[in-house]
C-alpha positions in Angstrom: 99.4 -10.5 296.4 99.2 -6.9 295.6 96.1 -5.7 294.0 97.3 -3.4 290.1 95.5 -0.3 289.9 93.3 -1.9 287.2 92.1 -4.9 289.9 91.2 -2.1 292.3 89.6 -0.3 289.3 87.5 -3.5 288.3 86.6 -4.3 291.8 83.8 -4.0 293.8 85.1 -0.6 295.6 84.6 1.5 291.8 82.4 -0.5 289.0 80.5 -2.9 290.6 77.0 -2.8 290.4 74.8 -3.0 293.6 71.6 -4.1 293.3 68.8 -1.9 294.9 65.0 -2.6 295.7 62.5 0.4 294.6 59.5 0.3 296.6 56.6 -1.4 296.1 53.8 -0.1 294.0 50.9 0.4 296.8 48.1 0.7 294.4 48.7 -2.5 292.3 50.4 -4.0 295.0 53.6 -5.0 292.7 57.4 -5.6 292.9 59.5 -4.0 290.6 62.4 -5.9 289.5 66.2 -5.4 290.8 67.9 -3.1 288.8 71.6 -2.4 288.7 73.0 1.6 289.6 76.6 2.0 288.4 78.5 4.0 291.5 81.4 5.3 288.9 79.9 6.6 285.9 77.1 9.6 287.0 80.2 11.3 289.0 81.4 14.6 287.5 84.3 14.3 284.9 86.8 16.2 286.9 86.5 13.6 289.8 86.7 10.5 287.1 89.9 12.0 286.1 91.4 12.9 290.0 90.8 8.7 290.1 92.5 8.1 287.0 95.5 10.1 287.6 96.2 7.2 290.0 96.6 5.0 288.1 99.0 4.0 285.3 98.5 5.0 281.4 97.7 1.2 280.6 95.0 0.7 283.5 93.5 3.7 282.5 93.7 2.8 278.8 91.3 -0.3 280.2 89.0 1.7 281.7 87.7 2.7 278.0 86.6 -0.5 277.6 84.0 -0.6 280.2 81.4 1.7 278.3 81.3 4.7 276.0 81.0 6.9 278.4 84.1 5.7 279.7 86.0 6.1 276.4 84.9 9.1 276.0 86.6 10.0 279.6 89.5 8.5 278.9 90.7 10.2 275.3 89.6 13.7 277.0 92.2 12.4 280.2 94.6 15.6 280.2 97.6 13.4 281.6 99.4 10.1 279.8 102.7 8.6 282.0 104.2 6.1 280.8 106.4 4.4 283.1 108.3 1.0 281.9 109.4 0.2 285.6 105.8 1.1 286.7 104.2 -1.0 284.2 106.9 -3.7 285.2 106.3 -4.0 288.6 102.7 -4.5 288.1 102.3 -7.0 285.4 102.2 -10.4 285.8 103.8 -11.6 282.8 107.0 -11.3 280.9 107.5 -7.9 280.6 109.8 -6.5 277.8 110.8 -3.2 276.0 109.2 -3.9 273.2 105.8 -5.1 274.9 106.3 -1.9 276.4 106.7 -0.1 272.8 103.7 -1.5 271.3 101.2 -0.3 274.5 102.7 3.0 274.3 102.4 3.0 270.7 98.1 1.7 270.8 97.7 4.1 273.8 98.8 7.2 271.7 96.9 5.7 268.6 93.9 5.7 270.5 94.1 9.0 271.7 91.8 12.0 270.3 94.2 14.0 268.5 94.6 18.0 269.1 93.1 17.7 272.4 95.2 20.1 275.3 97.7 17.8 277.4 98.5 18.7 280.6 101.5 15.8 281.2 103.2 13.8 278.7 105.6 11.3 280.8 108.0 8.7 279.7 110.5 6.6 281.1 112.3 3.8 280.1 115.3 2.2 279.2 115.9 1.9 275.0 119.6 0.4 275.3 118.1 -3.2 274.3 116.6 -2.0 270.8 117.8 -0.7 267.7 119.0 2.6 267.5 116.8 3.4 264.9 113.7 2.3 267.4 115.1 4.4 269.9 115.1 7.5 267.3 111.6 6.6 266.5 110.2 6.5 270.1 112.0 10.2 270.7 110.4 11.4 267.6 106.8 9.8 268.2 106.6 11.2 271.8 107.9 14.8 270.8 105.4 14.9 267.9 102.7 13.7 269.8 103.4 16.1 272.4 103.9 19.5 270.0 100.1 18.2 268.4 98.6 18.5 271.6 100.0 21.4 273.4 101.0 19.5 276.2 101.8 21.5 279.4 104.5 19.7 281.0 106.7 17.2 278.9 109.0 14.7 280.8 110.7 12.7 278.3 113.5 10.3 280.4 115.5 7.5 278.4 117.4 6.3 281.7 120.8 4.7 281.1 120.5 5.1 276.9 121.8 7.6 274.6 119.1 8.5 272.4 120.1 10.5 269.4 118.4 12.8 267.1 116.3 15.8 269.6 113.9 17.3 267.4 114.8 21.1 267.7 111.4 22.0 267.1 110.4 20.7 271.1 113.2 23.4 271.9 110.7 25.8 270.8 107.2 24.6 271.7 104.7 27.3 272.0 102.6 25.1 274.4 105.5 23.9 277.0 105.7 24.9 280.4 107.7 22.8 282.5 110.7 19.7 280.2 112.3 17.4 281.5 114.9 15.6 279.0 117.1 12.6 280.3 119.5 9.9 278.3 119.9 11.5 275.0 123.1 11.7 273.3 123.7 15.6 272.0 125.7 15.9 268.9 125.3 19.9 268.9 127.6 22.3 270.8 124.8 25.0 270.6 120.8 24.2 271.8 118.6 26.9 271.1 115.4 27.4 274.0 113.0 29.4 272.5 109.6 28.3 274.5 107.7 31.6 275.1 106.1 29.7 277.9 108.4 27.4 279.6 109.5 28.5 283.1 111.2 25.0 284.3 113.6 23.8 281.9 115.9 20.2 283.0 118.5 18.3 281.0 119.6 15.1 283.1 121.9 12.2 282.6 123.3 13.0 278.8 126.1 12.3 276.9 127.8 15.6 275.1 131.7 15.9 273.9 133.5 19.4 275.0 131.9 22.2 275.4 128.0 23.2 275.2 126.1 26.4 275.4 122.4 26.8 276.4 121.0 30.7 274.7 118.1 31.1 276.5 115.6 33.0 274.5 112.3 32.1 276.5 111.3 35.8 278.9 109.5 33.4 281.2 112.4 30.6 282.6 112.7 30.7 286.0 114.4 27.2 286.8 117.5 25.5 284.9 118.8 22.1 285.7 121.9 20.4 284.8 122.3 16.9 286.1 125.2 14.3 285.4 126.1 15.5 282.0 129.0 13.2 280.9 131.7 14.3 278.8 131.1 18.1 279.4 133.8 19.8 280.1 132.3 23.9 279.8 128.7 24.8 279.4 127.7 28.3 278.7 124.7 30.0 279.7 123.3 33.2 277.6 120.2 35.4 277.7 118.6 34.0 280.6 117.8 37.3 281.6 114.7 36.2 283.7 116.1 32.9 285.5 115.8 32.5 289.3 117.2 29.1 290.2 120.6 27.5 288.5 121.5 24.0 289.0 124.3 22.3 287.7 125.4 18.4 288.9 128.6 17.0 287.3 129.3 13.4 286.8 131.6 11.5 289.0 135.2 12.4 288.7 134.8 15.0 286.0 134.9 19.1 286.8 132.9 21.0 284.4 133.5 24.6 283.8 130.6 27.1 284.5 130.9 30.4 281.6 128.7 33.3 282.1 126.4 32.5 284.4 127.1 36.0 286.1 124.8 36.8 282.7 121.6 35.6 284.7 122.2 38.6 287.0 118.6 37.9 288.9 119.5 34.8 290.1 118.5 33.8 293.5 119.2 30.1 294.0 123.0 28.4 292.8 123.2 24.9 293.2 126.8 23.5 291.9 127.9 20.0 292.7 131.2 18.3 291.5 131.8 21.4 289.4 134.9 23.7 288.4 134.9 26.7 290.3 137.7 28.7 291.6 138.0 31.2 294.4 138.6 33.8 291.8 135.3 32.6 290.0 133.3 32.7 293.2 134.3 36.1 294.5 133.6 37.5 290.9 130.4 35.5 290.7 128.3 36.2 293.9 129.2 39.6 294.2 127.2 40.3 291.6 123.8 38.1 292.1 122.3 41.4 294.0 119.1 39.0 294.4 121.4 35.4 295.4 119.7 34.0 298.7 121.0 30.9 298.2 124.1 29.4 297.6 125.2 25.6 297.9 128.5 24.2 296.5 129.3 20.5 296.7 132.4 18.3 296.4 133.9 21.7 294.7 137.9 20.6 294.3 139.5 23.4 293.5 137.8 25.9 296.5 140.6 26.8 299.1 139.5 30.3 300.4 136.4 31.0 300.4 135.0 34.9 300.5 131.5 36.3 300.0 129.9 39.2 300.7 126.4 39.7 300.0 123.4 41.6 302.0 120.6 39.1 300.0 122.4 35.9 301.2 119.9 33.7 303.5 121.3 29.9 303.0 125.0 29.0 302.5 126.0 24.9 302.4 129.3 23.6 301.6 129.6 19.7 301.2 132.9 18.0 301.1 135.3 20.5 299.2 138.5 18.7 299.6 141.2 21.6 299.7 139.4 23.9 301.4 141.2 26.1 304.0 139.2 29.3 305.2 135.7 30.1 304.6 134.8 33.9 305.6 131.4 34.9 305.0 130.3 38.7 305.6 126.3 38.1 305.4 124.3 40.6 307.8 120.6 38.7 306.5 122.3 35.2 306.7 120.3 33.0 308.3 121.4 29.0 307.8 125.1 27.9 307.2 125.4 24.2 306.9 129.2 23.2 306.6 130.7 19.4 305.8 134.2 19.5 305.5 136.4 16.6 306.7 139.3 19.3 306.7 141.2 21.8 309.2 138.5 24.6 307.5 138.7 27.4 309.8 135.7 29.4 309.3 134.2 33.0 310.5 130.8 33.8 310.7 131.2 36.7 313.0 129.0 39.0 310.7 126.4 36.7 310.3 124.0 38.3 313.7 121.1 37.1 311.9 121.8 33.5 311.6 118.9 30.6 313.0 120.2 27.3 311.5 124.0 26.4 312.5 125.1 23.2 311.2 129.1 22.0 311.3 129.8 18.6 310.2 133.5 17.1 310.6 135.1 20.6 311.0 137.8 20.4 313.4 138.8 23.7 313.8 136.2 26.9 313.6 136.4 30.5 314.8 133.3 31.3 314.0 132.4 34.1 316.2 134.9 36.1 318.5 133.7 34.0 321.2 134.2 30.3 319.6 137.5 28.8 319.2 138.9 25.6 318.1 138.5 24.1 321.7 135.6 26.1 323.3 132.5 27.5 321.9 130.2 30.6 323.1 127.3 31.8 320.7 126.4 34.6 322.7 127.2 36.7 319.7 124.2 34.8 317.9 121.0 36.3 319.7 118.8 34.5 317.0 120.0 31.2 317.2 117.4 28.1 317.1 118.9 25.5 315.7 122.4 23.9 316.2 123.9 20.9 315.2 127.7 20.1 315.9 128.6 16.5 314.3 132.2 15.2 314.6 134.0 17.9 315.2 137.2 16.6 317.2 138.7 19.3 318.6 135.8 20.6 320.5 135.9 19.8 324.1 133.7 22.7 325.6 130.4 24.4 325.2 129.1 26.9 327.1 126.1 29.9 326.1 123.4 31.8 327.0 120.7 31.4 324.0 117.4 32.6 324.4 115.8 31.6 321.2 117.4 27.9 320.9 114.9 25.4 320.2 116.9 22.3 318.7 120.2 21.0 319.4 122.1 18.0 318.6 125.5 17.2 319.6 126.8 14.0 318.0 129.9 12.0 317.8 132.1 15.1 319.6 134.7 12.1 321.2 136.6 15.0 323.0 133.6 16.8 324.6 134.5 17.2 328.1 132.1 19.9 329.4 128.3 21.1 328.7 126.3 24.4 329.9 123.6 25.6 328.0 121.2 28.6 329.3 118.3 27.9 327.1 114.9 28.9 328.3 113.0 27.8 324.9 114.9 24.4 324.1 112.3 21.9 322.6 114.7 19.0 322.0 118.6 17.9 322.8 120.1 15.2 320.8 123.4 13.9 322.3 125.2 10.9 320.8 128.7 10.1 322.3 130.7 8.9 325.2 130.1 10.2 328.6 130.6 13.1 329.6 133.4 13.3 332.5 131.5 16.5 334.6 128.0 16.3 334.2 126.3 18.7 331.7 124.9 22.1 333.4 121.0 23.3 331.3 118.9 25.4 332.3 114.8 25.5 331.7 114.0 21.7 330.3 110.4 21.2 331.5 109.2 21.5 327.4 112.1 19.5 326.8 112.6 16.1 324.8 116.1 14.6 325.6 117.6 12.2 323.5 120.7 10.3 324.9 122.5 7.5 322.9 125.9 6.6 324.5 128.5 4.5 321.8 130.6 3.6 323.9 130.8 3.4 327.7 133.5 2.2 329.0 133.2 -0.4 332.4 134.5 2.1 335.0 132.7 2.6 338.1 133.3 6.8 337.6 131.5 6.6 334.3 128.2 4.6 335.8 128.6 7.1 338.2 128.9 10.0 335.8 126.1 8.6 334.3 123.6 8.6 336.9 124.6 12.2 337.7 123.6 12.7 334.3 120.0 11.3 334.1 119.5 13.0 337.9 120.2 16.4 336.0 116.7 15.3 332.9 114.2 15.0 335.8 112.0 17.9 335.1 112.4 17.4 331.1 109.2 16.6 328.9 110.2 12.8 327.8 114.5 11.3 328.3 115.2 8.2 325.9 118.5 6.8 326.5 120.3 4.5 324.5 123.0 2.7 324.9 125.5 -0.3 323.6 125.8 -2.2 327.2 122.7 -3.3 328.6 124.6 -3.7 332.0 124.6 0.1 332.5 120.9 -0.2 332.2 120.3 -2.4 334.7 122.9 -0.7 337.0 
């Protein structure tokens, strides 16, 4: 059986005594008796805390009760978590919401007043009490949290909608970093007037129509927006100072994104299962002068997609349905990731700078002068280190010259016919597929790893033999696995 936090606290390892002999009295020729040294309590506060912080709220609530000293410690403990599933996981009895409650509830009791937090964490799920309870945990925690300047407040009612946000937390003079998860927001209009909050989060709530955020803290750098259900339009205003925008709709429901051009030193847009059109994006990016990176996810209504931008370092697009062209003019670009499961054709040709080229079920790509649907060339990419090419059906040959290419994985290509790679400074090929019908042509592997893994072989003598041309080419590499589904190819 597991040992709790509180066993390993209680054992030996921390608290126990050990019993130690002092020497013996020469003169008088006399033993002094045993006496006991604790190992845990002479060590400096800030390492009694660094051991607490390992532990959960309630086993370090149990600590106070070893000594004074160690109640003391423990109300002067800058960080309080309060986990139900934690807490769950290690007890050994019955353990219920409202047993939950009521430790919460002593824990904060016990604690010294007006004394600086650093973290105030909860998380649990209030669905199973009264919704009056649930009002009254929200309160308690927020209160408790504004008496004690607490640094970072994480306050997570998963799967609930807890009602009744104190607006005064919105405007905490302490706060630096919120987290807020499960309530239910009745307002259309949430003020956030922290002076010192720079990370500011609002996950899995329930709000009806439209919302809008007016940001009136100079110091937020970070917004998150994360499965919102029932928003259909959120507005962002006065976030003058904000960096990073993240917004992550619920499943099946597009929410509309108003103003964010507002936040126009933003570096980092993150929208998933959102309402954009290409109208919006062109409008959008073009003006983030600072935007370095841009990822859209499962983004319906994106058919053509245009950007130009000279700040533009990471671009990923994940599973937008209808879209058609992607054309990205982005001299500092330096890592496109693509996942498209359509016919996306999409040009990169201005992109010289790019490192990191990932394409993931596109069949058809033109992205430099030299790649087409059927053939790729990246000789037009002279910084190139890492590829990746995964499902991409219409490719049947690749052949380059890249001098900087370190990584490269070619997976699940069923109609590559023909390698040749010139890569002096490859560290490690990947290559999951059927085999190849002419055997693959690569130049400098002695610092190479090679990883083979072969679906589907089919029993033909010109594929064993297609085969063993294959692993005759790997014999100066650094290390070959190969993998395969027919252990008779193995022992041919």
């Amino acid at each position: 059986m597991e040992q709790s936090p509180l066993d390993f606290v209680n054992s030996e390892a921390l608290v126990s005594t050990r019993k130690k002999k002092r020497k013996t009295n020469k003169k008088n020729d006399v033993d002094v008796e045993n006496y006991n040294i604790d190992r845990l309590s002479d060590l400096p506060k800030h390492i009694i805390h660094h051991i607490m912080s390992f532990l959960p709220t309630v086993d370090s609530t149990h600590i106070s009760t070893l000594s004074k000293s160690f109640s003391s410690l423990w109300r002067s403990f800058p960080i309080l978590d309060f986990d139900f599933y934690l807490m769950e996981s290690f007890s050994r009895y019955v353990f219920t919401t409202n047993t939950f409650l009521d430790l919460v509830t002593r824990a904060l009791e016990h604690r010294a007043l007006k004394s600086d937090l650093q973290r105030l964490s909860f998380r649990a799920c209030l669905n199973r009490i009264h919704e009056d309870d649930s009002k009254a945990t929200l309160r308690r925690m927020a209160n408790f949290a504004m008496q004690n300047n607490v640094k970072d407040l994480f306050l997570n009612f998963v799967n609930s909608r807890v009602r009744g946000l104190p607006k005064e937390v919105l405007s905490c003079k302490s706060i630096k970093r919120m987290l807020l998860g499960g309530l239910q927001l009745n307002s259309t209009n949430l003020v956030l007037s922290c002076p010192l909050i720079e990370d500011f989060s609002i996950i899995n709530c329930t709000s009806a129509g439209e919302i809008t955020i007016n940001v009136c803290s100079p110091k937020l750098k970070t917004a998150k927006f994360e499965n919102w259900i029932g928003l259909e339009r959120i507005r962002i205003d006065g976030a003058k100072s904000l960096d990073s925008f993240s917004y992550t709709g619920a499943a099946e429901q597009n929410c509309e994104i108003v103003n964010l051009v507002s936040c126009n030193s933003l570096k980092t847009v993150i929208l998933k299962t959102a309402s954009i059109t290409d109208e919006w994006l062109k409008n959008q990016v073009s003006l983030f002068v600072s935007l370095e990176i841009l990822k859209l996810a499962n983004c319906k209504e994106l058919k053509n997609v245009r950007i130009l931008s000279n700040s533009l370092k990471i671009m990923d697009l994940q599973c937008c349905a209808a879209l058609e062209n992607v054309d990205v003019v982005a001299p500092n670009l330096e890592a496109f990731r693509s996942e498209a499961n359509t016919w996306c054709n999409i040009d990169l040709t201005e992109c010289i700078r790019l490192k990191d080229l990932q394409l993931v079920s596109v069949r058809s790509a033109n992205v430099s002068k030299e790649w087409s649907e059927e053939k790729i060339c990246t000789s037009g990419f002279q910084f190139l280190e890492n590829l990746k090419l995964e499902r991409c059906e219409l490719l049947k040959e690749i052949t380059f010259y890249a001098e900087h290419l370190k990584h490269m994985e070619l997976l699940r290509c069923e109609n590559l016919q023909a390698v040749e790679i010139d890569a002096p400074n490859l560290v490690s090929l990947v290559y999951s597929g059927p085999v190849l019908l002419s055997s693959p042509v690569i130049s400098y592997l002695p610092n190479s790893e090679i990883h083979l893994d072969y679906l589907v072989i089919p029993r033909d003598n010109r594929y064993y033999e297609s085969l063993r041309d294959l692993i005759s080419n790997f014999g100066q590499c650094k290390s070959l696995t190969l993998a395969c589904n027919d252990y008779e190819v193995i022992d041919c």
